[in-house]
Every structure is written in structure tokens, then in C-alpha cells.
C-alpha positions as CSV (number, residue, x, y, z in Angstrom):
1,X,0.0,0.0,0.0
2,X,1.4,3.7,-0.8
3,X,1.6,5.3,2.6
4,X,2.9,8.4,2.0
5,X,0.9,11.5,0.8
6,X,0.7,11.7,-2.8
7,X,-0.8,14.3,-5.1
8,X,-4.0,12.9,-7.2
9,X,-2.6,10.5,-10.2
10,X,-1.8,11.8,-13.2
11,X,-4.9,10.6,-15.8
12,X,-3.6,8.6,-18.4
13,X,-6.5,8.0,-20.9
14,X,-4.5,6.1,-23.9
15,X,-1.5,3.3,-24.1
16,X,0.4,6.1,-25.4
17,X,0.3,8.0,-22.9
18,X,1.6,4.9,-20.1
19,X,4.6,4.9,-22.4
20,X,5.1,8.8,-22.4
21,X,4.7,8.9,-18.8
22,X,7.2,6.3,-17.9
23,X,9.8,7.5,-20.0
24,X,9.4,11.0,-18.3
25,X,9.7,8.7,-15.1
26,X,13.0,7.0,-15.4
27,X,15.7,9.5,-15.1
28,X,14.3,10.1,-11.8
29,X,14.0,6.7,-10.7
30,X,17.5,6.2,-11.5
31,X,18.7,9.3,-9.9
32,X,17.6,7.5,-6.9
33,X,18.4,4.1,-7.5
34,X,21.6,3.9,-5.2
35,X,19.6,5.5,-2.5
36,X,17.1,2.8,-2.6
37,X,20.1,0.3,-2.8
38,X,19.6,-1.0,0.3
39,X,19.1,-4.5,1.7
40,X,16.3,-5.6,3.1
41,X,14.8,-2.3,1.8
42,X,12.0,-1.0,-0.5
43,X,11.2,1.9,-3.3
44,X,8.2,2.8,-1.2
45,X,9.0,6.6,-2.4
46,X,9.3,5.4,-6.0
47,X,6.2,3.9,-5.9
48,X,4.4,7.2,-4.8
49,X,6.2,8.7,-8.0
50,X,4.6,5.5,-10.0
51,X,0.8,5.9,-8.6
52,X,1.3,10.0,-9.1
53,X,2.4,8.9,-12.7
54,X,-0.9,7.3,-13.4
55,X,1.4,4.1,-14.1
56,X,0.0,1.6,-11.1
57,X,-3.2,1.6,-12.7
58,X,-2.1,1.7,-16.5
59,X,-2.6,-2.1,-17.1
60,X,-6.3,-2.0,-16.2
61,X,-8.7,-0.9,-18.6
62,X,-9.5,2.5,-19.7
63,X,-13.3,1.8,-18.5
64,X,-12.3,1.2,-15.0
65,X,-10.1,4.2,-14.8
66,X,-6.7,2.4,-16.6
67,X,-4.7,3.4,-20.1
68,X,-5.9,0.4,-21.1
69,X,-2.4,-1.4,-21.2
70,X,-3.9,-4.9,-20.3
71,X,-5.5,-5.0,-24.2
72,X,-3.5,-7.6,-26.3
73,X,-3.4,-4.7,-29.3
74,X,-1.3,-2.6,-26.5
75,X,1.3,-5.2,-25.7
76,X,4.1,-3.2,-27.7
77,X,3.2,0.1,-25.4
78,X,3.2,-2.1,-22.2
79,X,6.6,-3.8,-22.9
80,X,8.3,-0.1,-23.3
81,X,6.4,1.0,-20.2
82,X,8.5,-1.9,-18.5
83,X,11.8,-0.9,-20.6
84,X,11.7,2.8,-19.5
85,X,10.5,1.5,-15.8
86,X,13.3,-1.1,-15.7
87,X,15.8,1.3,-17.3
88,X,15.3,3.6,-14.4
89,X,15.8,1.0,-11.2
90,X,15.7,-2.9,-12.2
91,X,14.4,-3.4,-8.7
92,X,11.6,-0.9,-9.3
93,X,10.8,-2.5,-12.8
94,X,10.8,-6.5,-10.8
95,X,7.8,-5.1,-8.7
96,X,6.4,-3.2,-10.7
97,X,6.2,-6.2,-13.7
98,X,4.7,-8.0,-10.7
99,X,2.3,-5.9,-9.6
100,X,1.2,-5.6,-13.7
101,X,1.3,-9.8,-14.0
102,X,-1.2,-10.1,-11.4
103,X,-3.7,-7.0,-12.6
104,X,-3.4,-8.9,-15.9
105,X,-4.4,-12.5,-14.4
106,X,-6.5,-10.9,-12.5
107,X,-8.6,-9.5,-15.7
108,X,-8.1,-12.9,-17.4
109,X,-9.4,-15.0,-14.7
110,X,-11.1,-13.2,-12.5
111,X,-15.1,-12.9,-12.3
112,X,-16.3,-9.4,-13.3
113,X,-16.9,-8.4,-9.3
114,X,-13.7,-9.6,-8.9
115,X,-12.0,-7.7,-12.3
116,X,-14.1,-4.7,-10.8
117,X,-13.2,-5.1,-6.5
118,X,-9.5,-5.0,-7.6
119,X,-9.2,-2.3,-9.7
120,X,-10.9,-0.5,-7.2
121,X,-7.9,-1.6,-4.5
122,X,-5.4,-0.5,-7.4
123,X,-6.8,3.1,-7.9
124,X,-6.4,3.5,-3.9
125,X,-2.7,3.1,-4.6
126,X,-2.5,-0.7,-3.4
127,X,0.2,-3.1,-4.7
128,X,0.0,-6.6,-6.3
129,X,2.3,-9.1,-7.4
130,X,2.9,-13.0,-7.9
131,X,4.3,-15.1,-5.3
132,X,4.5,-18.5,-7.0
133,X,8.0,-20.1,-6.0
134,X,8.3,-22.1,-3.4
135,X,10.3,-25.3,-2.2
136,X,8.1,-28.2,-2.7
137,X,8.7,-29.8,1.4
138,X,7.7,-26.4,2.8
139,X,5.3,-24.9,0.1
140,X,1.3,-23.2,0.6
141,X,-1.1,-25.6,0.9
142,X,-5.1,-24.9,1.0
143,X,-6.8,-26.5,3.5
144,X,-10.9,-26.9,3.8
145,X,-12.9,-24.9,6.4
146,X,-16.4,-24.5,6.1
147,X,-18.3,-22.3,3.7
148,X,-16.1,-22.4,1.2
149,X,-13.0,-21.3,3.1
150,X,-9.5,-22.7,3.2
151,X,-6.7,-22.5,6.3
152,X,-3.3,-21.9,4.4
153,X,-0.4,-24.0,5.3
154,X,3.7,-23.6,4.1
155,X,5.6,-20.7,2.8
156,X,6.6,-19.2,-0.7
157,X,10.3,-17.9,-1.1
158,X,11.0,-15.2,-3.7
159,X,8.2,-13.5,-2.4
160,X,8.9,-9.9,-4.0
161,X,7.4,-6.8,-2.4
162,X,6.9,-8.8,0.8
163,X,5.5,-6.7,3.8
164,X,4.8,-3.6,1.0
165,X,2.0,-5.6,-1.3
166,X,-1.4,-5.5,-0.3
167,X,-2.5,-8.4,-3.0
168,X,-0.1,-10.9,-3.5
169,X,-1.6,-13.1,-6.1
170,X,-0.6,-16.6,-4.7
171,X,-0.5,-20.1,-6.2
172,X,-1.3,-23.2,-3.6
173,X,-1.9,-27.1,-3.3
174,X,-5.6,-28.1,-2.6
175,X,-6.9,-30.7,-1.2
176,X,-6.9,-34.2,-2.5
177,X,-4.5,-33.6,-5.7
178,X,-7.5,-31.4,-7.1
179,X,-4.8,-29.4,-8.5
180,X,-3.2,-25.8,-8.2
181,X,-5.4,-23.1,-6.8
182,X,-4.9,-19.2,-7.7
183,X,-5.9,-16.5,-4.9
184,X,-5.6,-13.1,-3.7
185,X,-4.5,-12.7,0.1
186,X,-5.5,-9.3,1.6
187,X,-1.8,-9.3,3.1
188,X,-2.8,-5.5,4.9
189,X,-5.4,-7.4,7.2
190,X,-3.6,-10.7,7.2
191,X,0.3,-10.2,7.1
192,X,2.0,-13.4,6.5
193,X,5.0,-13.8,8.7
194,X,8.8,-12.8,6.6
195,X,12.1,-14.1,7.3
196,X,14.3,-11.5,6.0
197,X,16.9,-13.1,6.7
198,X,16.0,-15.0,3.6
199,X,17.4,-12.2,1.1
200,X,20.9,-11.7,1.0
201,X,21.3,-11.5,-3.0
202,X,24.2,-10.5,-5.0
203,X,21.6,-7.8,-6.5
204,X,18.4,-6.2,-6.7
205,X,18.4,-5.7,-2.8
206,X,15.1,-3.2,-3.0
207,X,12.9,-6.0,-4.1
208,X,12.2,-7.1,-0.5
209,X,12.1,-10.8,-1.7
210,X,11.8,-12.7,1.3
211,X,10.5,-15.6,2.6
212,X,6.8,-15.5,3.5
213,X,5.0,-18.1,5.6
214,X,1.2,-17.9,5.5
215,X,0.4,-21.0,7.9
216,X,-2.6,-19.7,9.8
217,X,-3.9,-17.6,7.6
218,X,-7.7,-17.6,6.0
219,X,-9.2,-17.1,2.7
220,X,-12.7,-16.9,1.0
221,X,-14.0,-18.7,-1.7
222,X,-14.2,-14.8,-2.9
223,X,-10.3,-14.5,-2.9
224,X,-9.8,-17.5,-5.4
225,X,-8.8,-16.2,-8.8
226,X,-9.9,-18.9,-12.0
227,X,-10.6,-22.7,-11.2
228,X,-7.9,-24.8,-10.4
229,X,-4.6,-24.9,-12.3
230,X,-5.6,-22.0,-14.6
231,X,-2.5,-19.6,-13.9
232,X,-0.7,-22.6,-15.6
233,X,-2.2,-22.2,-18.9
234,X,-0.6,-21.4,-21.9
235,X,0.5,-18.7,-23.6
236,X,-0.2,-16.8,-20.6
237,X,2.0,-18.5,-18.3
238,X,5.1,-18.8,-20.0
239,X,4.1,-15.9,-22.8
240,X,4.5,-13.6,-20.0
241,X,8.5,-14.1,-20.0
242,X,8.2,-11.2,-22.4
243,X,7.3,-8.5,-19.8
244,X,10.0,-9.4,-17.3
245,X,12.6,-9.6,-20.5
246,X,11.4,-5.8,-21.2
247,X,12.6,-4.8,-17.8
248,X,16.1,-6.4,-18.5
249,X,16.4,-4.4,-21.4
250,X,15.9,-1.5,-20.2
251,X,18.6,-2.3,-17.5
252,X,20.6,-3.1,-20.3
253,X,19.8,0.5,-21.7
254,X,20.6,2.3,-18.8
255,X,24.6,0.8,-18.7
256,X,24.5,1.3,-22.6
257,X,23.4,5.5,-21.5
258,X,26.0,5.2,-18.5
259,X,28.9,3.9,-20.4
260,X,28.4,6.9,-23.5
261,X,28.6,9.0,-20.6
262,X,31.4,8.1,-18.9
263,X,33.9,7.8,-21.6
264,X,32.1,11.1,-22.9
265,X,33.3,12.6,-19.4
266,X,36.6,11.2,-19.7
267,X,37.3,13.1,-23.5
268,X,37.1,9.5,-24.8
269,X,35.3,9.5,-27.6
270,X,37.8,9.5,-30.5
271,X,39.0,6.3,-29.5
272,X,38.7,3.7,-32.2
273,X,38.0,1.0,-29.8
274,X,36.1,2.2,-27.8
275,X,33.7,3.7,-30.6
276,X,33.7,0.3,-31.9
277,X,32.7,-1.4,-28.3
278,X,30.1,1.2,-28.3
279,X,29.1,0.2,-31.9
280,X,28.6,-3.2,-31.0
281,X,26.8,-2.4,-27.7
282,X,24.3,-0.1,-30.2
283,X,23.3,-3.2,-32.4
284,X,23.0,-5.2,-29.1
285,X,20.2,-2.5,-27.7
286,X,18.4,-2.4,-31.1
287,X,18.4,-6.3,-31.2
288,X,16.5,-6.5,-27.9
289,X,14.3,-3.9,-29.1
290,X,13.5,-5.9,-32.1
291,X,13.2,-8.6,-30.4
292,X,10.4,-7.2,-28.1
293,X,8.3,-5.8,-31.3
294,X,8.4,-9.5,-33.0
295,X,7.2,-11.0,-28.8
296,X,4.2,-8.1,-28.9
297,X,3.3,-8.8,-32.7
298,X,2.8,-12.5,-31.8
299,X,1.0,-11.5,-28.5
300,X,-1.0,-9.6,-30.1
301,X,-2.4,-11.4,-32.7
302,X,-6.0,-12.2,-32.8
303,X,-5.5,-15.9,-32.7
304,X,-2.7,-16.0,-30.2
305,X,-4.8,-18.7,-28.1
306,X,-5.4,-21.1,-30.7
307,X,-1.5,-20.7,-31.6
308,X,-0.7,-20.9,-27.9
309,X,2.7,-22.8,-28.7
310,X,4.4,-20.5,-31.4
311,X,3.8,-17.3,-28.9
312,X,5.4,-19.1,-26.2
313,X,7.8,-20.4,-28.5
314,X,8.8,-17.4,-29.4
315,X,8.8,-15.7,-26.0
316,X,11.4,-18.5,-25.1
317,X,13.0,-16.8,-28.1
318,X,12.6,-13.2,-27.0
319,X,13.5,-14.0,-23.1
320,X,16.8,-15.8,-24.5
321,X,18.2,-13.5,-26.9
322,X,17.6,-10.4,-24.5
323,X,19.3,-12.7,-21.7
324,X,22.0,-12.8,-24.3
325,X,22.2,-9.2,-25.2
326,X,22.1,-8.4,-21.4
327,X,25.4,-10.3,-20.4
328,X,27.2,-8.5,-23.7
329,X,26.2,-4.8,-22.5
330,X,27.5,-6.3,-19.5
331,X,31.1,-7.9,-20.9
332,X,31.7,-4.7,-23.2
333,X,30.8,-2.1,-20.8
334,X,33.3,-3.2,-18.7
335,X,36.0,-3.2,-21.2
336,X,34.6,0.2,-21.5
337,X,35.2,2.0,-18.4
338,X,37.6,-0.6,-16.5
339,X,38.1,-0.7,-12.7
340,X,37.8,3.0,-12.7
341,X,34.3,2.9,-13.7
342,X,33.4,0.0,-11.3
343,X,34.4,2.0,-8.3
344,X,31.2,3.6,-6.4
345,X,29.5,6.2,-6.5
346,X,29.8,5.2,-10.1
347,X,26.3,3.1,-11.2
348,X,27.9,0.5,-12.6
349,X,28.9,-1.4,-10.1
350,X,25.3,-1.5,-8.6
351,X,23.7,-2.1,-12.5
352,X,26.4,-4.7,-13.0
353,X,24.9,-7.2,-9.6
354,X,21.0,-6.0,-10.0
355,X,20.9,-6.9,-14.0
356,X,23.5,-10.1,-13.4
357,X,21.2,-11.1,-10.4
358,X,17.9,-10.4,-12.4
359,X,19.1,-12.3,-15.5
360,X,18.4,-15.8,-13.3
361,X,15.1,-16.7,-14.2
362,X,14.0,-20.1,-13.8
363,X,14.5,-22.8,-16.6
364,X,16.6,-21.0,-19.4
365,X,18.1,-24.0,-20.6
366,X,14.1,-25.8,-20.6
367,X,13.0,-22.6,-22.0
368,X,15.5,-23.0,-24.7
369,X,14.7,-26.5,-25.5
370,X,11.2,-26.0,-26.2
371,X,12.0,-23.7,-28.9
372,X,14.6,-26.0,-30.3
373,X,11.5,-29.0,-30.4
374,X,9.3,-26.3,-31.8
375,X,10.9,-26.1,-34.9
376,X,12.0,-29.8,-35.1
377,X,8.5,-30.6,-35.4
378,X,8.1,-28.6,-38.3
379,X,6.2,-26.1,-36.9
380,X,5.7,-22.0,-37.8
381,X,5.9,-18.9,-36.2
């Protein structure tokens, strides 16, 4: 929940305006990214700057007060919203593409009370996310009360925005193998209990990603989001790699801006090799960028259900190559500005562990695979 005073939101009425607004967002984001650089700590003021933005509620529809980001036709807009949020503070842009995953299963799954109940909650300024990872001795199990009610058991780790987020979006075990339920947990009235102690990463230290154990706590039948096992569908599920690949890319923007400007501060720029480095880091940007208009044409396509397997076979694609491109800003960068440039108060240092640490998303080499059995089957994108 946004605690602090805030003026009013900024409208925004249109995809194109999201987009505008979070590019006018992230040079102050990153101005106070190595503030917020802090362990166990949160961007609670950056997310005041998001809600004043207009940009918490941008992936609802425009109808219930949104820019109408969450359309399949705005997918290009939404993944540069995430670029220019991620290019400001990768540890901003991992909650933030949270808190946008969850509105968006939310709106998928959802009833229309509920689509309508939760937009509400997002217009007051409260955050969402996904908590889904867990390990398997320890993780949330639904047990059933009366009435339609369930007693949670176990924990989920990675739990991003823990003790901030007002509407984690939560996956869990029901009873009797019935499969994997979906639900919202009104963490402000019942906190589960965090083990900070948990998140000691190399990077992305704002993201609060702790442990959190909801044994004890109660749900509703009115808190269960889609019938069992739906946030596994495809090409939701693993289509959504796209979004958290936008956010990387904009990290990867931000050391390709911070590099130009170091050498340009150091009378550098008639170097041969470094204007070559910088060459090859230019095609490396434009790739990803590419790379995120192919993932939102295949996203948005019409008939992007019935050809669930090429869009997720060609996010597999899109998260890969940007994974790819990442770690090259990375290597040439650092040939760039040497040890000098790696020395705080410098940004790279802190860009280097947040984007290295972010880069580790489950199952790249199954991810991978799948595309590679895609197209041994003969198949089209």
C-alpha cells in the first residue's frame, strides 16, 4: 500500500500516454536508484512517484479508470512501459512487472466483481504481485474450512514486495490432488509472517524478496482467482516471459546510457575501440528492441490462443536473446570504463549485480529447448 501523501494521479486515458509517462519517469527513478540500494529495503517513495504517474493503474482498462495497457493490441506500449521502468531501477521494474502480471491475471481470470473489486484496490494506490515459487517440502497448501473457506499451510520464497504488497496473487496445493489453486491474500489485514533473513542476494536488494509463511492464515472462496490450475495455462504462463525480458532491457539501456557517458566525461570519444565497443553495444540494444516488437506482434495477434505454442515459443525466443544481449552490454561495458568505472559512487557497479542477479530466471536451458523442439517438429511462427 502507498503510505505516504501523494498528489491525485496523473490521468492517463490512452497506451500512449503509459509509455510517455514512464519515459518521463526513469531519469528520476534512476537518480535515486543507489539510495534505494539497500538490503532488506523498498522503493516505497518510488512507488508514490509511480501511482502520481498514473502508471500503477495503467494495465487496467481504460473503463475502470486504466490506459488500457492490459488490451492484447497494447502489448508493444506495455513492454516499453516496463523498458523505460526497468531502465530507471531494475528493482523498481521486478515489482512493478509483478504488480502488472497479477492486474493482468487478475482481468483474465477473474469474475467481473472480482476484475471490478481489484481495480478499485489498485486506484487506492495498493500493490500486487505474484508469489508462486516455493520449495516443494515447505510450500502453501489450501486446507478446507467450512463455507467455502481454506486454512493456508507452508511458505513461498522469492516473495517480491513482501511486507509492501497489499494483493499478492498466490498459487497453492488443494486438497486431494485437485490441483493448483490461484488467490488473492488481503496481506494488509492478514500479514503473513517474513524471514528477512532469507534475502541476501548479490543484486536487486530493494525488491524485498523474502520468505513468507502464511500458515494460519484464512481465505474466502471470494479470494480464489480462476478454477484450479488456470495460472498454468498457456501462452499466458510462460508468454509472460516477455514482460520481465522488457525490464532487463531497459537495465541493459541504462549501462549502454551510462557507459556513452562516462567515456564522454573522460574526453574519450575518439578512441577507435572504444567507438567500436560502443558500436557493438548499439546493435545489441536495437536487437533487444526488435526482439520485443516481434514477442508483442505474436501477443497480439488475434489468434494468439489457438496458436498458444508458437507465442510461447517465441517468447522462449525473446526471453533468451535479451538474456543474451544483457550479459554482452555487461562484458563490453566493462572493457569500456575498466576498474575505474566499477568504483562507487559510479552506477555500474550496482547495474552490473542488479541486471547479473535479475538475468536468473527459472529454466533458461528448458525454455530454450522448447524452442529447439518447436521447430524440429516442423512447426511455424
Amino acid at each position: 500500500m502507498i503510505t505516504t501523501d501523494t498528489p491525485a494521479p496523473t490521468a492517463l486515458t490512452n497506451p500512449a500516454e503509459a509509455e510517455a509517462s514512464a519515459a518521463q519517469l526513469a531519469p528520476r527513478l534512476f537518480a535515486q536508484a543507489a539510495e534505494t540500494d539497500v538490503e532488506s529495503g523498498f522503493p516505497t517513495q518510488e512507488f508514490d512517484w509511480l501511482r502520481e504517474a498514473g502508471l500503477l493503474t495503467a494495465a487496467l482498462p481504460i473503463t475502470l479508470g486504466g490506459a488500457g495497457l492490459d488490451a492484447p493490441a497494447a502489448t508493444l506500449p506495455l513492454l516499453r512501459v516496463l523498458q523505460h521502468i526497468g531502465r530507471g531501477n531494475l528493482a523498481v521494474g521486478r515489482v512493478y512487472e509483478g504488480h502488472v502480471n497479477a492486474l493482468l491475471l487478475i482481468q483474465q481470470l477473474g469474475t467481473a466483481e472480482q476484475v471490478t473489486r481489484y481495480a478499485a484496490d489498485t486506484r487506492a494506490g495498493r500493490l500486487f504481485g505474484v508469489w508462486n515459487t516455493e520449495i516443494p517440502a515447505d510450500g502453501v497448501r489450501l486446507e478446507a474450512l467450512p463455507n467455502g473457506r481454506y486454512r493456508l499451510r507452508g511458505a513461498k520464497t522469492f516473495a517480491s514486495g513482501a511486507g509492501h504488497l497489499a494483493r499478492p496473487l498466490i498459487t497453492g496445493a488443494l486438497p486431494d490432488g485437485q490441483g493448483w489453486q490461484l488467490f488473492v491474500l488481503p496481506a494488509d489485514s492478514q500479514p503473513p509472517v517474513l524471514d528477512r533473513s532469507f534475502w541476501r542476494p548479490l543484486g536487486m536488494r530493494a525488491t524485498a524478496s523474502f520468505r513468507a509463511d502464511l500458515t494460519g492464515l484464512e481465505i474466502g472462496p471470494d479470494d480464489l482467482i480462476g478454477p484450479p490450475d488456470a495460472y498454468y495455462r498457456q501462452p499466458a504462463f510462460s508468454g509472460g516471459a516477455i514482460r520481465f525480458a522488457a525490464v532487463q532491457l531497459g537495465g541493459a539501456e541504462a549501462v549502454f546510457d551510462e557507459t556513452c557517458r562516462f567515456l564522454r566525461g573522460l574526453g574519450r570519444i575518439d578512441d577507435p575501440y572504444q567507438r567500436q565497443r560502443l558500436g557493438e553495444m548499439s546493435i545489441a540494444l536495437e536487437s533487444g528492441r526488435q526482439w520485443l516488437r516481434g514477442a508483442a506482434e505474436h501477443a497480439a495477434r488475434p489468434s494468439a490462443a489457438a496458436e498458444a505454442e508458437a507465442t510461447v515459443a517465441y517468447a522462449n525466443m525473446t526471453r533468451t536473446a535479451i538474456e543474451t544481449i544483457c550479459l554482452d552490454m555487461l562484458r563490453l561495458a566493462e572493457r569500456c570504463v575498466g576498474a575505474r568505472g566499477l568504483l562507487q559512487p559510479l552506477p555500474f557497479e550496482r547495474l552490473h549485480r542488479d541486471l547479473t542477479h535479475y538475468l536468473r530466471q527459472p529454466a533458461p536451458d528448458g525454455a530454450l529447448a522448447d524452442v529447439g523442439r518447436f521447430v524440429l517438429e516442423g512447426k511455424a511462427f
